[in-house]
N, C-alpha and C positions, 0 to 999 in steps of 0.2 A: 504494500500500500504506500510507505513512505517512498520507494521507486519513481510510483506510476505519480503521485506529487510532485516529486522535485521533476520526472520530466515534464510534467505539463508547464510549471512553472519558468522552464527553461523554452519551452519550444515557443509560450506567450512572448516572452524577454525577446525572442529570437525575431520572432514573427515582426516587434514592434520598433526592431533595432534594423530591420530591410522597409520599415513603412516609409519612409519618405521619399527612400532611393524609387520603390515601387509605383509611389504617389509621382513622383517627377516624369520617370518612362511613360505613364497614362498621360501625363499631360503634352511629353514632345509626341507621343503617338499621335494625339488629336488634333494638335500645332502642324504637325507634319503635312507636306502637299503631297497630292499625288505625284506617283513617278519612285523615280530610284532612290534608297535608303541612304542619307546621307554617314557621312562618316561618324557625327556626334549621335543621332540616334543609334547606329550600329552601336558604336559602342556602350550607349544604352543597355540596347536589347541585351547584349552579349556580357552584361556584368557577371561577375562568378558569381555575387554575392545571390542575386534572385537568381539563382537557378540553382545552387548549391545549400541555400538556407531551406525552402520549401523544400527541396528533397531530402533534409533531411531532417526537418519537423513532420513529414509522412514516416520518414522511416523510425522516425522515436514511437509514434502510434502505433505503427504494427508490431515492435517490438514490445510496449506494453501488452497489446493481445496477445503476442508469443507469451512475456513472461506470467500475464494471468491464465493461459491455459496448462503450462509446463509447471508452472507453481515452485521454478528453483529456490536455490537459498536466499538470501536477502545481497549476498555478495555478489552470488548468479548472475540474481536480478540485472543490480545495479549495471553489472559488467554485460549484460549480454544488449541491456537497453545502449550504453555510450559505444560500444560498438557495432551495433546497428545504425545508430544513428549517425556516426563518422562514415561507412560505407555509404549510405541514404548520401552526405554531403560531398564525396568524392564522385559518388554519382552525378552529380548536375555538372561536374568539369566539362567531360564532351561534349556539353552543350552552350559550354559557355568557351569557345571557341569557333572563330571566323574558317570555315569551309575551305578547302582547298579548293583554288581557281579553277582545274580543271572536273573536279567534283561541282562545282556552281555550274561552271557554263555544260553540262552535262542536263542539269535539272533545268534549267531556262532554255536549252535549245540553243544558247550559243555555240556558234564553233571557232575556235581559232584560226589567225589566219587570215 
């Protein structure tokens, strides 16, 4: 019980320490014109921080339903929640990463040349 606390309390902390950067991206998304993504929204989009923090505020919850169904020790617990949830946060890495040029122009129909 005291686990499934302190994650929650950390994934709130978490959740409200990526609110502004999140708040800012909605607002250049809707500033933003039609046409090609500029460089400052790219980099936006592409922060480690929202793609790495949600992924691993989901993976801290499924790890509390692992450790309320498994019912480990309290050390278990604790250890099996911060280790899921660091996996959950190396998870968002590949996404928070700019596409290889030739992997882009694949998906858009560009061709070099």
């Amino acid at each position: 019980m005291i686990a499934f606390l302190v994650a929650l309390v950390a994934a709130e902390a978490a959740g409200a320490a990526i609110g502004r950067r999140s708040a800012a991206l909605r607002h250049a998304i809707d500033m933003a014109p039609d046409g090609p993504i500029d460089g400052d929204l790219r980099r936006r989009i592409l922060d480690p921080a929202l793609w790495c923090v949600p992924n691993a505020i989901t993976a801290t919850f499924l790890a509390v339903v692992f450790v309320m169904v498994v019912k480990p020790s309290g050390l278990g617990s604790a250890m099996v929640i911060v280790v899921i949830a660091l996996l959950g946060a190396l998870s968002g890495i590949p996404f928070s990463r700019a596409p290889h040029r030739a992997h882009s122009d694949a998906i858009t129909g560009h061709r070099a040349g």
